[in-house]
ZANU-18929 format. One line per 8 residues: for each residue x, y, z of N, C-alpha, C. Coordinates in steps of 0.1 Angstrom, whole numbers, plus 5000, padded with zeros to 4 digits. Example, Ala and Ser with C-alpha at 12.3 -4.5 7.8 and 13.67 -1.06 7.14 Angstrom:
5132,4943,5078,5123,4955,5078,5132,4967,5078 ~ 5128,4978,5071,5137,4989,5071,5129,5000,5079 .
// end
This chain:
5229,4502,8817,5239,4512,8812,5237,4514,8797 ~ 5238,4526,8795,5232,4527,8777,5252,4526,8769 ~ 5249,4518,8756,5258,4512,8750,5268,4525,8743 ~ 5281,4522,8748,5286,4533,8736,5281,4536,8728 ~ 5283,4550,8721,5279,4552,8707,5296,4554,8698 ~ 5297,4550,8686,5311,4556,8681,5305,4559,8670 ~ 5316,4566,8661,5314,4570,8648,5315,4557,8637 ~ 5307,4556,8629,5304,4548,8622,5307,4555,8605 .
5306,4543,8601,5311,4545,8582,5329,4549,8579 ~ 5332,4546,8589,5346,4550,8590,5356,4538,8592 ~ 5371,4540,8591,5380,4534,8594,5388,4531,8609 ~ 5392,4519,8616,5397,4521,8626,5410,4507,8620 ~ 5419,4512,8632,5428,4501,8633,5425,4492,8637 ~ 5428,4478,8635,5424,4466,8635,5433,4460,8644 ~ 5447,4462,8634,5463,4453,8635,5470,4462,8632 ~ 5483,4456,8635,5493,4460,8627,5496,4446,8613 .
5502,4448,8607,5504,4435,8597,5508,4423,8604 ~ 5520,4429,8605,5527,4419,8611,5522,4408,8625 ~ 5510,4416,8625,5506,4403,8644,5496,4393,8636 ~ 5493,4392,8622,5484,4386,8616,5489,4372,8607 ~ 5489,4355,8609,5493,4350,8605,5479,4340,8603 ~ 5485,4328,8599,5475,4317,8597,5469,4313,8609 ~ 5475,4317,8625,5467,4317,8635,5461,4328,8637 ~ 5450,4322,8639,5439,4338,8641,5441,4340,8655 .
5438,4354,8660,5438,4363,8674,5420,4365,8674 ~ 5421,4369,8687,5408,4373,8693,5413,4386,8694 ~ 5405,4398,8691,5404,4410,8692,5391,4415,8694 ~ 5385,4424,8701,5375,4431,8706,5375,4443,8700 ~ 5366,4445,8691,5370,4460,8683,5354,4466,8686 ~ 5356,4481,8692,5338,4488,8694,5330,4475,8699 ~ 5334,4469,8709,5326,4460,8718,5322,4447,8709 ~ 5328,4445,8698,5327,4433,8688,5334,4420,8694 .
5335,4412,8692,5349,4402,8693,5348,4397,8680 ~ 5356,4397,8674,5365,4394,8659,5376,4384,8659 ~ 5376,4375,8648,5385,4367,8647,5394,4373,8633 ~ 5410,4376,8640,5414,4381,8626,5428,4366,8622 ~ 5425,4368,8609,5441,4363,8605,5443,4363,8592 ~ 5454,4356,8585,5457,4357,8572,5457,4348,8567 ~ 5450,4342,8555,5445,4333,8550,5458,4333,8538 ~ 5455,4321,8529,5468,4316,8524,5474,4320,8509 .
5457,4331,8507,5459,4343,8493,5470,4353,8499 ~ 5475,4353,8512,5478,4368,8518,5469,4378,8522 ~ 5456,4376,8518,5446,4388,8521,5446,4384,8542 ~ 5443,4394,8545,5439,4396,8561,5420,4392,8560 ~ 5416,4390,8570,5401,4380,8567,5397,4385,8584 ~ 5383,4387,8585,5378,4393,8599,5365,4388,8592 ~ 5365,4381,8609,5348,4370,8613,5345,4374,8627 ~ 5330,4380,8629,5328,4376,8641,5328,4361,8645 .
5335,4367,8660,5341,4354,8665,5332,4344,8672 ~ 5319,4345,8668,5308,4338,8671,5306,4326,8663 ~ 5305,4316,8668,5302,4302,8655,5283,4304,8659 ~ 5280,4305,8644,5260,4305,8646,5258,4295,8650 ~ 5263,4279,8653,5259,4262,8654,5254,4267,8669 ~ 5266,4270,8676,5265,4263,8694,5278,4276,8699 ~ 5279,4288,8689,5288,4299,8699,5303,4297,8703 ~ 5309,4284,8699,5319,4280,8698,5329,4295,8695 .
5337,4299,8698,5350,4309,8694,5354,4304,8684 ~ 5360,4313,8669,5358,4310,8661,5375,4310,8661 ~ 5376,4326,8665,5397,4324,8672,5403,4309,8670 ~ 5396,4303,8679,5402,4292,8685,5405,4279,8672 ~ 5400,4278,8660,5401,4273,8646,5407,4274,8643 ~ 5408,4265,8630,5420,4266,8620,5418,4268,8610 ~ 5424,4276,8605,5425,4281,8587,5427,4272,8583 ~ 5422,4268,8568,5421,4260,8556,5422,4267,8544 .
5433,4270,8535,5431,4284,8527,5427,4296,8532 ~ 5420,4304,8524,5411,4315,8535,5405,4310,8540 ~ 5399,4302,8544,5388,4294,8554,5393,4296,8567 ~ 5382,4291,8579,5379,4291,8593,5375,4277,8592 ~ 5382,4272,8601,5374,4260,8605,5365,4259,8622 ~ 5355,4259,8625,5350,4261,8637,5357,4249,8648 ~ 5365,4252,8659,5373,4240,8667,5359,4234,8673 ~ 5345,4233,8674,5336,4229,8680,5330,4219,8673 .
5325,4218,8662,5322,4206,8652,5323,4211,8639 ~ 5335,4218,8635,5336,4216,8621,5329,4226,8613 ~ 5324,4231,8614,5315,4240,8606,5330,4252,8598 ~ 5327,4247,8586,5342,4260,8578,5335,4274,8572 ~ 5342,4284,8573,5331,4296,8570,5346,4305,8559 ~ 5339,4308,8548,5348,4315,8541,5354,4332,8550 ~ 5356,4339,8536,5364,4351,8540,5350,4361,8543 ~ 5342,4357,8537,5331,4362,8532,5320,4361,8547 .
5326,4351,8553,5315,4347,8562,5304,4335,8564 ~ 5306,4328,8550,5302,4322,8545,5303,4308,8549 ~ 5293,4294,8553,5294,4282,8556,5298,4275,8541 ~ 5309,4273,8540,5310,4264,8528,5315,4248,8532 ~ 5312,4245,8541,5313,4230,8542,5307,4226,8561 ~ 5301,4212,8561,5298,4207,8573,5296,4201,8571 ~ 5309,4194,8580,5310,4175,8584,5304,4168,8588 ~ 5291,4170,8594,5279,4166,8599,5271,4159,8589 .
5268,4148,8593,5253,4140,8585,5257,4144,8572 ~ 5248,4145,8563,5250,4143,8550,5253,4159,8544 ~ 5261,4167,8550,5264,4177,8551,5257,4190,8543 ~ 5246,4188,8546,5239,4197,8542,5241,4214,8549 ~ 5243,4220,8547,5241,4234,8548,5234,4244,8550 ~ 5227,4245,8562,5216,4257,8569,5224,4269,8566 ~ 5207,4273,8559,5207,4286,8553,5212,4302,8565 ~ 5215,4295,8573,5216,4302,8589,5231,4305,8593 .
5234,4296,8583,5251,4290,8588,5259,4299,8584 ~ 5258,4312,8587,5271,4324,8583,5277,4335,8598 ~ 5291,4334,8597,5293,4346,8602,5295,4357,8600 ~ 5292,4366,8605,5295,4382,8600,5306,4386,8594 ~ 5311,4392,8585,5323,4393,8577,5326,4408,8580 ~ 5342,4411,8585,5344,4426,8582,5352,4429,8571 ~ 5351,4443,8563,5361,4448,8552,5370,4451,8558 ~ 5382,4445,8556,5400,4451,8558,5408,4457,8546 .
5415,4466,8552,5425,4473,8544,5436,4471,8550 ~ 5447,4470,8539,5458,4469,8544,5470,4479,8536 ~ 5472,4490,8542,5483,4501,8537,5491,4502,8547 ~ 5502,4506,8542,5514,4509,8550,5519,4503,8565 ~ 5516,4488,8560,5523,4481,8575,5508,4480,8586 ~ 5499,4480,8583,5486,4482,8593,5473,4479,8585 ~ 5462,4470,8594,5452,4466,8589,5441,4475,8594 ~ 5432,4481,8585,5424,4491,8591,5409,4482,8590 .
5399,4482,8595,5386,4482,8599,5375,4489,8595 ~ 5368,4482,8582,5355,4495,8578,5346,4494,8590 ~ 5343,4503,8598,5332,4502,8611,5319,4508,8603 ~ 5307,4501,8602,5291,4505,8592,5283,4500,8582 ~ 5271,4503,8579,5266,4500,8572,5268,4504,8555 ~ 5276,4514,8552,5277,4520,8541,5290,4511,8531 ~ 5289,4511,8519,5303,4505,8516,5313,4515,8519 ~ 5325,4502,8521,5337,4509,8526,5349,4521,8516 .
5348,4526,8519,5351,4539,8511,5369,4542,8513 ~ 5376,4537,8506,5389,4536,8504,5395,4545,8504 ~ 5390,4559,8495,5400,4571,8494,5396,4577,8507 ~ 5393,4573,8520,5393,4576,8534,5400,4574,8539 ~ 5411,4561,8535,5421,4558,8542,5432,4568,8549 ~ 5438,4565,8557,5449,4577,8564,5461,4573,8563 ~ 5467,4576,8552,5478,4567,8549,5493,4574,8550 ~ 5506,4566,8555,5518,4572,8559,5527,4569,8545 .
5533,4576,8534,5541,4575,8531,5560,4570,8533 ~ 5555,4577,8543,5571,4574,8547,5576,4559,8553 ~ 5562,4552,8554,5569,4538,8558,5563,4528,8550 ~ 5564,4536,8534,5564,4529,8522,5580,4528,8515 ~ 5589,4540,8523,5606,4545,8518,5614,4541,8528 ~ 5618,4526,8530,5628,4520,8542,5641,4527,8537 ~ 5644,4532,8521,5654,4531,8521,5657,4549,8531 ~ 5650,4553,8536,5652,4573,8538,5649,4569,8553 .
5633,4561,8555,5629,4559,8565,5627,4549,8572 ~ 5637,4546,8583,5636,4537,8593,5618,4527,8606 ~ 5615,4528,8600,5602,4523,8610,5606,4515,8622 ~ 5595,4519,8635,5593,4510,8644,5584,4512,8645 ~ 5577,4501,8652,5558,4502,8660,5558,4495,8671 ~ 5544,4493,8677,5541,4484,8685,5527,4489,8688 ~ 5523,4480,8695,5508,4480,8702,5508,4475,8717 ~ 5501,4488,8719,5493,4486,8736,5480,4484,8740 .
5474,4471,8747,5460,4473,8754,5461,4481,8764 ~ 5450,4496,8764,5450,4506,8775,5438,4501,8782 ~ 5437,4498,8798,5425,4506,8800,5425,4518,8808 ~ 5417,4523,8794,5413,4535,8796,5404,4539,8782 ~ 5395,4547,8782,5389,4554,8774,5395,4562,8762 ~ 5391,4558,8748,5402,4561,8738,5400,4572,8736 ~ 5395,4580,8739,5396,4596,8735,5406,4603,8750 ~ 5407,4595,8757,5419,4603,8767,5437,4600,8761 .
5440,4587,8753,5447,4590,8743,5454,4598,8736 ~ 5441,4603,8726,5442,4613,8713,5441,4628,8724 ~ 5435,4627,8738,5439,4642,8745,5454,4645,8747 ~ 5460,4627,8756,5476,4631,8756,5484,4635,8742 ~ 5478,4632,8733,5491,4633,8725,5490,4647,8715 ~ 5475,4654,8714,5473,4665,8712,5481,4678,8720 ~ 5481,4672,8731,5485,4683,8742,5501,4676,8750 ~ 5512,4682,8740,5521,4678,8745,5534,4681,8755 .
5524,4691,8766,5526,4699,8774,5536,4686,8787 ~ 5526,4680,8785,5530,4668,8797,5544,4660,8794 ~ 5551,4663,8779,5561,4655,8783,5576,4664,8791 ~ 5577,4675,8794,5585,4679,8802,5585,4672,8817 ~ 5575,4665,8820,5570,4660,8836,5569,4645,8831 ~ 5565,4637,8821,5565,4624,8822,5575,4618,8810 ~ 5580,4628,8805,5589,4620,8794,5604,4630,8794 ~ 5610,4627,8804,5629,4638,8804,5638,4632,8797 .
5636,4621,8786,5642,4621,8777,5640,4624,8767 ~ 5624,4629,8764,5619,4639,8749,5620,4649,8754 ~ 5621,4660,8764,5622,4675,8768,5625,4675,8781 ~ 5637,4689,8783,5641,4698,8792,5632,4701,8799 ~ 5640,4707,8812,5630,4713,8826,5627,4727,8817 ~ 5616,4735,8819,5611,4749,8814,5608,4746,8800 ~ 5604,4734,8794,5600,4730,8781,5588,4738,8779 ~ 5578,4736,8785,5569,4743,8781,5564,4758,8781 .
5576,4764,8791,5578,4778,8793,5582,4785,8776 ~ 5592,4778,8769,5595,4781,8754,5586,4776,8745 ~ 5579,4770,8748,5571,4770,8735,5561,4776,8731 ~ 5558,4781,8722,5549,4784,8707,5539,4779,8706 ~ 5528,4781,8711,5518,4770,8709,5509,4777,8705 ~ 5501,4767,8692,5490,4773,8681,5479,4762,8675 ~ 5471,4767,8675,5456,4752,8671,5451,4760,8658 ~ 5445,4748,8652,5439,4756,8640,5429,4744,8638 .
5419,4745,8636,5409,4737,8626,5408,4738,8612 ~ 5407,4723,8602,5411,4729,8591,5394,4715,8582 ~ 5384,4721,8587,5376,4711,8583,5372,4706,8593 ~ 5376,4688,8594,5369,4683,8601,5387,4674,8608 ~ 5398,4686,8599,5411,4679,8605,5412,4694,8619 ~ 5417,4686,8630,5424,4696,8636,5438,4697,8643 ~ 5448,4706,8641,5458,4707,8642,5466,4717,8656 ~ 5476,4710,8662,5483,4714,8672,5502,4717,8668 .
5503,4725,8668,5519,4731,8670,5526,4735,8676 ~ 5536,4733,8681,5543,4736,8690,5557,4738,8686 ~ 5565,4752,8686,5576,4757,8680,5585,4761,8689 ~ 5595,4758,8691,5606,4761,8702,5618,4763,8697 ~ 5618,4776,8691,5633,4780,8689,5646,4778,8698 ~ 5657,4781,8693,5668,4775,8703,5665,4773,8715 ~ 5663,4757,8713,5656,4750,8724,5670,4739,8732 ~ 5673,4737,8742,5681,4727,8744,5677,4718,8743 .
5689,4708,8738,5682,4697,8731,5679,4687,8741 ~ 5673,4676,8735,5665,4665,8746,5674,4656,8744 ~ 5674,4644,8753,5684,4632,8751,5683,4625,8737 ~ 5668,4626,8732,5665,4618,8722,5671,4623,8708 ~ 5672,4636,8708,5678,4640,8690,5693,4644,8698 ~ 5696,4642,8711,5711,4638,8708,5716,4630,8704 ~ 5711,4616,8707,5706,4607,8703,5708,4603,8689 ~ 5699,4610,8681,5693,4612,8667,5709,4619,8663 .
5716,4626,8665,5728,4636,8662,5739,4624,8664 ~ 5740,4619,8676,5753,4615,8675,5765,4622,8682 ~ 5780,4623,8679,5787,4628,8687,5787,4642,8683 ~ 5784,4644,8670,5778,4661,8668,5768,4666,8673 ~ 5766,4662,8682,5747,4672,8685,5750,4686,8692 ~ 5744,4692,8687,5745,4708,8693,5738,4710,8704 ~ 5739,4717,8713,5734,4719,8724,5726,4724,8726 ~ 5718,4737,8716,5708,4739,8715,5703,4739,8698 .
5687,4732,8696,5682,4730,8685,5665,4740,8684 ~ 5666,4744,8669,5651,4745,8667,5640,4734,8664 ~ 5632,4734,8670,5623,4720,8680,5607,4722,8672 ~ 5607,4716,8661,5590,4717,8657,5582,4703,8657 ~ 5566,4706,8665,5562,4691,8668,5549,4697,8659 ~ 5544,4688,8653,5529,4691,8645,5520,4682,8647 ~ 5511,4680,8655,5498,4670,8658,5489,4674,8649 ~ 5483,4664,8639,5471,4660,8632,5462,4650,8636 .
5452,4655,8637,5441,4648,8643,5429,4644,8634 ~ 5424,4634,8628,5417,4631,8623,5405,4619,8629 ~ 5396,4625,8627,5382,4615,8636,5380,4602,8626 ~ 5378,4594,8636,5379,4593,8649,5385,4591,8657 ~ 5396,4587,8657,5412,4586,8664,5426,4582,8658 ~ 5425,4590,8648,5441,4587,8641,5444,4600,8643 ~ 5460,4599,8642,5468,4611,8647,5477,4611,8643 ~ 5487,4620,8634,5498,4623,8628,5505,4632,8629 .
5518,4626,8638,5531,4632,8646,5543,4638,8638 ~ 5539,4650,8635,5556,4653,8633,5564,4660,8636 ~ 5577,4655,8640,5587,4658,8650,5601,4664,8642 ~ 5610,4678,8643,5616,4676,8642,5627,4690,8645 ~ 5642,4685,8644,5644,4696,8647,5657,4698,8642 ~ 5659,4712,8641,5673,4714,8634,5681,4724,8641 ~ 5702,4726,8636,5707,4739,8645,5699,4748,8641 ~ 5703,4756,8651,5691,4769,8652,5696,4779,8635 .
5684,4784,8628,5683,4789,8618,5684,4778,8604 ~ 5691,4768,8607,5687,4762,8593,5672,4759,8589 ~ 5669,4750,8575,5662,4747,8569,5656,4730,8578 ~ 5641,4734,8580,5636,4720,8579,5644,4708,8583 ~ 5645,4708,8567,5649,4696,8562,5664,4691,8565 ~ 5673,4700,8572,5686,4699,8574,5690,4694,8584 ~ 5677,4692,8596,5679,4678,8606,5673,4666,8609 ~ 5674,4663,8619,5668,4650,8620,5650,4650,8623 .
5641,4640,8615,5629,4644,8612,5624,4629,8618 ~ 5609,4629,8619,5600,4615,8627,5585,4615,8622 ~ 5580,4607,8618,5567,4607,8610,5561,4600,8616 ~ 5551,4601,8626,5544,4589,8638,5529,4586,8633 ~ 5524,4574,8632,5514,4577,8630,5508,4568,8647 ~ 5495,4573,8651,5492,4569,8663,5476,4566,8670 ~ 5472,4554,8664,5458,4550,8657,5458,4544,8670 ~ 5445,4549,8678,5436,4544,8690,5418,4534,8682 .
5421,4526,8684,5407,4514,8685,5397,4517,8699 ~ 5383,4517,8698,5377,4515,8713,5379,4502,8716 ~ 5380,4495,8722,5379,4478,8726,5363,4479,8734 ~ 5363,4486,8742,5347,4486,8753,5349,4502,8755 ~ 5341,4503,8762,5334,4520,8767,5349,4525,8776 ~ 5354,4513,8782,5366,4521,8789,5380,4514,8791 ~ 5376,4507,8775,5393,4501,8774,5394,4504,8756 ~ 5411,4505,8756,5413,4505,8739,5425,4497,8733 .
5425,4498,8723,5437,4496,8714,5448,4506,8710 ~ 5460,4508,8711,5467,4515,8708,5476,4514,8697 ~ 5481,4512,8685,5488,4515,8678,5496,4523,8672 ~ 5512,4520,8674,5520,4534,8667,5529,4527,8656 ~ 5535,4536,8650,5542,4533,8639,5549,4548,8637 ~ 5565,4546,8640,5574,4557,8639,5581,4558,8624 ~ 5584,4560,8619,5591,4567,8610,5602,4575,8607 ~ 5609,4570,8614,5625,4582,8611,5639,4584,8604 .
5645,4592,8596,5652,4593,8590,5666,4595,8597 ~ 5666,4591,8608,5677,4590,8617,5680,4572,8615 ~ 5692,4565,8617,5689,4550,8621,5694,4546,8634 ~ 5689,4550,8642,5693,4547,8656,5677,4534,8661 ~ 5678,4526,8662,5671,4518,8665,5664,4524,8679 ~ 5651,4527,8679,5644,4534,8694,5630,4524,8700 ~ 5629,4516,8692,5615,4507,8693,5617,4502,8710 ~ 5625,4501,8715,5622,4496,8732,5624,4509,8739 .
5625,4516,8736,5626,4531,8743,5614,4537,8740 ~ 5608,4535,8727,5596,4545,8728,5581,4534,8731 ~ 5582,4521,8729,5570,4512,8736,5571,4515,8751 ~ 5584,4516,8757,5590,4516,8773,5578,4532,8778 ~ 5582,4541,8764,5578,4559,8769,5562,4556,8776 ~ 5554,4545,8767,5541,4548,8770,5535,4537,8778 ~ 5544,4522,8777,5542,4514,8786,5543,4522,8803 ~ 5552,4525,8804,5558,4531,8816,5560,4543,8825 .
5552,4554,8811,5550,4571,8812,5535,4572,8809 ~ 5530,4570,8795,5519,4576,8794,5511,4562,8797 ~ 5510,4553,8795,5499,4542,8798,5494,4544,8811 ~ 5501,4541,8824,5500,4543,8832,5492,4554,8839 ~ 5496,4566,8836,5487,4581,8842,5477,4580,8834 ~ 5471,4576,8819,5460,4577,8816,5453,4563,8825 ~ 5457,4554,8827,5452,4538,8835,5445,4548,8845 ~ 5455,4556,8856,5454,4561,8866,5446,4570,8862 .
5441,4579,8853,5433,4593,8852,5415,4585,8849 ~ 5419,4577,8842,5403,4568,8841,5397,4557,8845 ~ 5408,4556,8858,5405,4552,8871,5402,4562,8879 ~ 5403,4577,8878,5399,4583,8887,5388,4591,8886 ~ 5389,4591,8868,5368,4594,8864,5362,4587,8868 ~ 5359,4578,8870,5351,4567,8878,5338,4560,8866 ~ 5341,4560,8854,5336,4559,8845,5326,4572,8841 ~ 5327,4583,8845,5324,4595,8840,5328,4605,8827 .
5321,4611,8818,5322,4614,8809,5334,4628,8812 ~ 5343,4629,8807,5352,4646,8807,5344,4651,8811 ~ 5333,4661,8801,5326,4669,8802,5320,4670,8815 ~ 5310,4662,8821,5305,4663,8832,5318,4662,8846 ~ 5325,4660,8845,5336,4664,8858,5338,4679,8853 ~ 5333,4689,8847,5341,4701,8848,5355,4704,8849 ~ 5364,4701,8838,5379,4696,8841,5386,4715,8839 ~ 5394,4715,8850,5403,4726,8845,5401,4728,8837 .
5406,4739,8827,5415,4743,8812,5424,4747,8815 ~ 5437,4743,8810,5446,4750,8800,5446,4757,8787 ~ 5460,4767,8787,5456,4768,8772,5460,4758,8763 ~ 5467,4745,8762,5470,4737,8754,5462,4723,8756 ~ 5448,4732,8764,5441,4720,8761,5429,4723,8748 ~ 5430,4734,8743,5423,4738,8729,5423,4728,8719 ~ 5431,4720,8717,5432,4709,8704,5422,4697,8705 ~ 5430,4693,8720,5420,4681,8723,5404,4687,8726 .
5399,4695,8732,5385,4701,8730,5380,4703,8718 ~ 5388,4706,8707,5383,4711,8698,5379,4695,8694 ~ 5393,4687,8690,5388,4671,8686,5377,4668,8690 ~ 5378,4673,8708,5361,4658,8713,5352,4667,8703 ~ 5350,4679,8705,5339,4686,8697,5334,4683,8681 ~ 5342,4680,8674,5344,4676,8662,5337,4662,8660 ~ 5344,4654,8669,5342,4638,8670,5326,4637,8672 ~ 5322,4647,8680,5308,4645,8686,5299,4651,8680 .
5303,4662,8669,5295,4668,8657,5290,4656,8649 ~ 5301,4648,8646,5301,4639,8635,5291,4625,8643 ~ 5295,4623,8660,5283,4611,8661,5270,4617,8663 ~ 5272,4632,8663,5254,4635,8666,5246,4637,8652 ~ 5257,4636,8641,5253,4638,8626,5248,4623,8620 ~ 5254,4613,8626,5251,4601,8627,5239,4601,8629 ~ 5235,4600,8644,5223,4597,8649,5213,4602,8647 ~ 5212,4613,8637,5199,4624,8637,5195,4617,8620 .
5208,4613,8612,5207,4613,8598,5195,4604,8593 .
// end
């Protein structure tokens, strides 16, 4: 079977912050296995999780400062990758003795992954604002292992037609009958909108409202899509004719990892200026709504590429086509370079 290809020289999600401590995790990132944790500078530190001695899991160790110590015989490897000590014999040091080191970033609550050969290029980062201002903006996140194929992901959330049918606490029956829907490419970003003037409201920005919620609200959702799978949600909606800014607003960001050819990483991070606590309600939406039908849909490609099943169209499936098309400009620009 020929090996994934992904885009390379780029950024992927790794973590979130918070799941990274002085115990290191096993994580599978683009068919890697990686040992991540946080060493005692605070910096976040990524080793393939291979020990060069005897293959030992490197996960399974213990931090010494930034250090790794190998649980198999000792072998300690810096941040760098580097063998700086073995307890062995008169502890000399084969020139052999290194593990692979990856570059981490760490902005806004999330550890990102340089995936390449190129140095890692920082002003690439995809960074959220708003869950740098606790005092405006409320955060929640969480992470999900999918299987499923990470570009069926970034399809669901491009194309947000489907939550009138798998999500009736974000939208009304005839949701998609009112909506406004418009794509645009803007480079190599591509963008989905969806505008629903006096729209009845959904349980969730009644929710967001309180004992004041009006019965019917103007409803704007904006998907930003950036390759190779980050995505930036904004949700929001106000009484019908005010300003923007005069209701309740949501800043999502929603970062898919490949793990293997047909499993991923899922990461979100909400941002809202409402304080109604939603973090078990919206892990529940995709644990229980979307995880599931995508498990089920790439269970029923049978490990087949979209393209060759000949899939329907809709018209709100323009965004996500445009993405895969974009994604695949950029890995066939790779491969030719």
């Amino acid at each position: 079977m020929t090996a994934p290809v992904y885009m390379t020289n780029t950024w992927y999600a790794a973590a979130l912050s918070n799941e990274l401590t002085a115990t290191p995790i096993l994580r599978t990132l683009l068919g890697e296995p990686i040992a991540l944790y946080r060493g005692a500078s605070g910096d976040v530190i990524a080793l393939h999780d291979r020990c060069p001695h005897r293959f030992a899991p490197l996960h399974k160790g213990q931090v010494f400062g930034d250090d790794l110590r190998c649980p198999y015989h000792g072998l300690r490897f810096n941040a760098q990758g580097a063998c700086v000590d073995n307890p062995i014999g008169e502890g000399k040091i084969p020139k052999a003795a290194c593990a692979k080191s990856y570059t981490l970033a760490e902005r806004d609550g999330i550890v990102w992954m340089w995936w390449g050969d190129q140095p890692a290029d920082e002003s690439r980062l995809r960074r959220w604002p708003e869950f740098a201002d606790p005092e405006r903006y409320t955060s929640v996140e969480g992470y999900i292992r999918v299987k499923g194929e990470y570009q069926l992901i970034a399809d669901n959330l491009l194309d947000l037609s489907h939550a009138e049918f798998l999500h009736p606490y974000l939208a009304t029956e005839g949701f998609n009958r009112r909506t406004q829907y418009s794509m645009e490419q803007q480079g190599e970003l591509v963008v989905a909108r969806n505008w629903r003037p006096n729209e009845p409201i959904s349980g969730l920005f009644a929710f967001a409202y309180g004992d004041d919620a009006p019965s019917h609200v103007d409803h704007l959702s904006i998907v930003k899509w950036q390759a190779p799978s980050t995505l930036r949600l904004e949700i929001g909606v106000t009484r019908p004719g005010q300003a923007p800014e005069e209701g309740p607003r949501s800043y999502q960001a929603h970062l898919i990892t490949p793990e293997t050819a047909h499993t991923c990483h899922y990461f979100w991070k909400w941002g809202r200026d409402f304080s109604k606590k939603l973090q078990a309600s919206l892990q529940s939406a995709f644990e229980n709504e979307d995880g599931p039908m995508i498990e089920a849909q790439s269970e029923h490609m049978q490990g087949q590429r979209q393209e060759a099943l000949n899939p329907v169209l809709l018209p709100t499936d323009s965004a996500s086509l445009r993405a895969r098309r974009v994604l695949q400009q950029l890995i066939d620009a790779e491969v030719t370079s």
